[in-house]
DOSEFI-40384 format. One record per residue: residue number from 0; residue in three letters; x, y, z of N, C-alpha, C in turn. Coordinates in Angstrom, 3 decimals. Each point is the difference from the previous one (the first is absolute). Example, Ala and Ser with C-alpha at 12.3 -4.5 7.8 and 13.67 -1.06 7.14 Angstrom:
% DOSEFI-40384
REC   num   residu        n_X        n_Y        n_Z       ca_X       ca_Y       ca_Z        c_X        c_Y        c_Z
REC     0      ala     13.190     -5.690      7.800     -0.890      1.190      0.000      0.900      1.200      0.000
REC     1      ser     -0.350      1.050     -0.720      0.820      1.190      0.060     -0.770      1.090      0.730
***
This chain:
% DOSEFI-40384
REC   num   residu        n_X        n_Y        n_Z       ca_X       ca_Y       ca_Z        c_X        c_Y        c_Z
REC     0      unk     48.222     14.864    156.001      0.200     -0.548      1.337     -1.085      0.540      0.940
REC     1      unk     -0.915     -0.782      0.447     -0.705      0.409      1.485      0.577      0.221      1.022
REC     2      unk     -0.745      1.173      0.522      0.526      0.570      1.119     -1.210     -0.101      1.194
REC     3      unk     -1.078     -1.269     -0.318     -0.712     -0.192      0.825      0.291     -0.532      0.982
REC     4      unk     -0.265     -0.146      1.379      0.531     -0.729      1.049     -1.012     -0.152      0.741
REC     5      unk      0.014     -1.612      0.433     -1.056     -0.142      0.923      1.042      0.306      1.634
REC     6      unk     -1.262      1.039      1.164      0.566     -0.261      1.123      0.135     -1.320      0.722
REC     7      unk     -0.775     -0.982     -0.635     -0.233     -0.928      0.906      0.324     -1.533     -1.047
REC     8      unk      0.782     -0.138     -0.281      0.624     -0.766     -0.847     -0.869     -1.797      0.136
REC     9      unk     -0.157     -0.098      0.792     -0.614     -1.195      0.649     -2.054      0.025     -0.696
REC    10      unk     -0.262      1.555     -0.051     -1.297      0.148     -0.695     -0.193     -0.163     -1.487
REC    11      unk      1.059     -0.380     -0.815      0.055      0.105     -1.372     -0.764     -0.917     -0.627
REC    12      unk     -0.454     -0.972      0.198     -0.761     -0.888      0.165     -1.574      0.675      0.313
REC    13      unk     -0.460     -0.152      0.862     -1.312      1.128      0.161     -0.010      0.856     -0.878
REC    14      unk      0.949      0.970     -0.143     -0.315      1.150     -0.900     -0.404     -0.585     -1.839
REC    15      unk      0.959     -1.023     -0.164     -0.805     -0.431     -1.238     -0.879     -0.569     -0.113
REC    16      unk     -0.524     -1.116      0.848     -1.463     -0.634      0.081     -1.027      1.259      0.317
REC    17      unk      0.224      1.010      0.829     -0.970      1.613     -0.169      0.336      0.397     -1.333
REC    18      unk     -0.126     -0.063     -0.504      0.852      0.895     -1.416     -1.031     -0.585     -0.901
REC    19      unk      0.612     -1.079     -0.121     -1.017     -1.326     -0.990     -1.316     -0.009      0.272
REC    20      unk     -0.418     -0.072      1.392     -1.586      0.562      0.472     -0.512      0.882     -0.603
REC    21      unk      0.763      1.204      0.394     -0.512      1.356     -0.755     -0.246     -0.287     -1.267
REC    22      unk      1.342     -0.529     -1.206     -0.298      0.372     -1.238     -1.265     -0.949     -0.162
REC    23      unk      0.415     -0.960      0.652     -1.621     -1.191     -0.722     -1.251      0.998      0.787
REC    24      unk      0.081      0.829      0.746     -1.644      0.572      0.222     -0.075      1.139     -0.957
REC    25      unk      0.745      0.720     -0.601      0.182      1.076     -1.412     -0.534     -0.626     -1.314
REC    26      unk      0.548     -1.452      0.225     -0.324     -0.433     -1.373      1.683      0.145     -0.523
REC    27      unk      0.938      0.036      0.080      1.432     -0.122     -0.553      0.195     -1.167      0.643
REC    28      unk      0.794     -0.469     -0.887      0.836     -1.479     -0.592      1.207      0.285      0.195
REC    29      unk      0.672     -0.252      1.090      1.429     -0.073      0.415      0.741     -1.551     -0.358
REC    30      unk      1.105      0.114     -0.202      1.011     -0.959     -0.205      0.434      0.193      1.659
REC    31      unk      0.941     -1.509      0.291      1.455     -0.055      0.609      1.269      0.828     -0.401
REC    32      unk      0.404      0.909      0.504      1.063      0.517     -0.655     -0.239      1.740     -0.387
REC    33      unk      0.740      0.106     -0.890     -0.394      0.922     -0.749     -0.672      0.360     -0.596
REC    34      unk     -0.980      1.343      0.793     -1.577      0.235     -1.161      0.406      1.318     -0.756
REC    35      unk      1.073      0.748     -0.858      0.533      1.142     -0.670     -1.609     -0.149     -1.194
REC    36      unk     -0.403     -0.299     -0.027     -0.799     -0.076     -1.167     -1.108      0.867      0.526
REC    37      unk     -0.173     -0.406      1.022     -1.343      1.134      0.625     -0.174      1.236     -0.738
REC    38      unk     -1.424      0.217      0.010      0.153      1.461     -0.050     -0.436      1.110      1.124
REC    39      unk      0.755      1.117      0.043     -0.155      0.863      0.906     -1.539      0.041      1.016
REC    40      unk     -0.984     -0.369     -0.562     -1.458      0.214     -0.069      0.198     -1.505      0.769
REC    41      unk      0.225     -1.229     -0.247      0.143     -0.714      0.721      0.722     -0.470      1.353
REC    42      unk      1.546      0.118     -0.049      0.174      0.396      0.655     -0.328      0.857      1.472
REC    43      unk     -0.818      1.062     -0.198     -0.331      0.472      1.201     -1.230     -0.056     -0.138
REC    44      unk     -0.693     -0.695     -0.274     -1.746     -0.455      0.224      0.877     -1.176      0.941
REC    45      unk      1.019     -0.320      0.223      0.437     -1.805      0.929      0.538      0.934      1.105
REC    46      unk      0.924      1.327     -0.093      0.323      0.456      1.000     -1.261      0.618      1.085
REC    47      unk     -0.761      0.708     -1.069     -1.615      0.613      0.560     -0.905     -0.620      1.190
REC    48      unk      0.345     -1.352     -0.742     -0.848     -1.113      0.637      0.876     -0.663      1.475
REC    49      unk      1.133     -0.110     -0.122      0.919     -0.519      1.135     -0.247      1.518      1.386
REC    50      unk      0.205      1.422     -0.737     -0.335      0.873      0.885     -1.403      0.088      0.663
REC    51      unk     -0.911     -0.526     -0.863     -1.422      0.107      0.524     -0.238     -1.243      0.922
REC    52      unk      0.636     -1.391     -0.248     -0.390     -0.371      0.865      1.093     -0.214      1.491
REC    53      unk      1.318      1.092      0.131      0.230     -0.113      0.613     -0.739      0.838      1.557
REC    54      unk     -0.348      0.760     -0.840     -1.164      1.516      0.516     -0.728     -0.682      1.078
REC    55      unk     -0.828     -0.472     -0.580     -1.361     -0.918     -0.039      0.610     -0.516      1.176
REC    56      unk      1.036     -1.076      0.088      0.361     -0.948      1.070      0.841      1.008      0.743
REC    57      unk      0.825      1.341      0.184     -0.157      0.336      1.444     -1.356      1.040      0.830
REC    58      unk     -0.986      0.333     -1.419     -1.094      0.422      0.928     -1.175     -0.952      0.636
REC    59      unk      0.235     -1.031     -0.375     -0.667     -1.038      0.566      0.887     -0.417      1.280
REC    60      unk      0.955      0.172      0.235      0.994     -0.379      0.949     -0.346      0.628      1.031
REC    61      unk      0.112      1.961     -0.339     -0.443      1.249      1.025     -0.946      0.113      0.655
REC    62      unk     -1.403     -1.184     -0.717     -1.198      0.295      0.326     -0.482     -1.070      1.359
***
């Protein structure tokens, strides 16, 4: 059972079209649904990438 929760329930939508961005700029091949197949190494090369470019877009924001 996930115990993930979005705060913003209405963003769930965004958050997977960002998601799918990321993995297609890694080079990972995501499904709809359930990706359990990943591997660890993948996986967070998509999280890596969602943190880097969230970075990116609030120091461009600050500046």
């Amino acid at each position: 059972m996930s115990t993930n929760k979005n705060l913003v329930p209405e963003a769930k939508e965004a958050l997977e079209k960002f998601k799918m961005e990321a993995a297609n700029e890694v080079g990972v091949t995501l499904k709809q649904g359930y990706n359990g197949d990943l591997t660890s190494k993948q996986a967070g090369s998509i999280g890596g990438q969602m943190v880097k470019k969230m970075v990116e877009k609030y120091e461009n924001e600050i500046k």
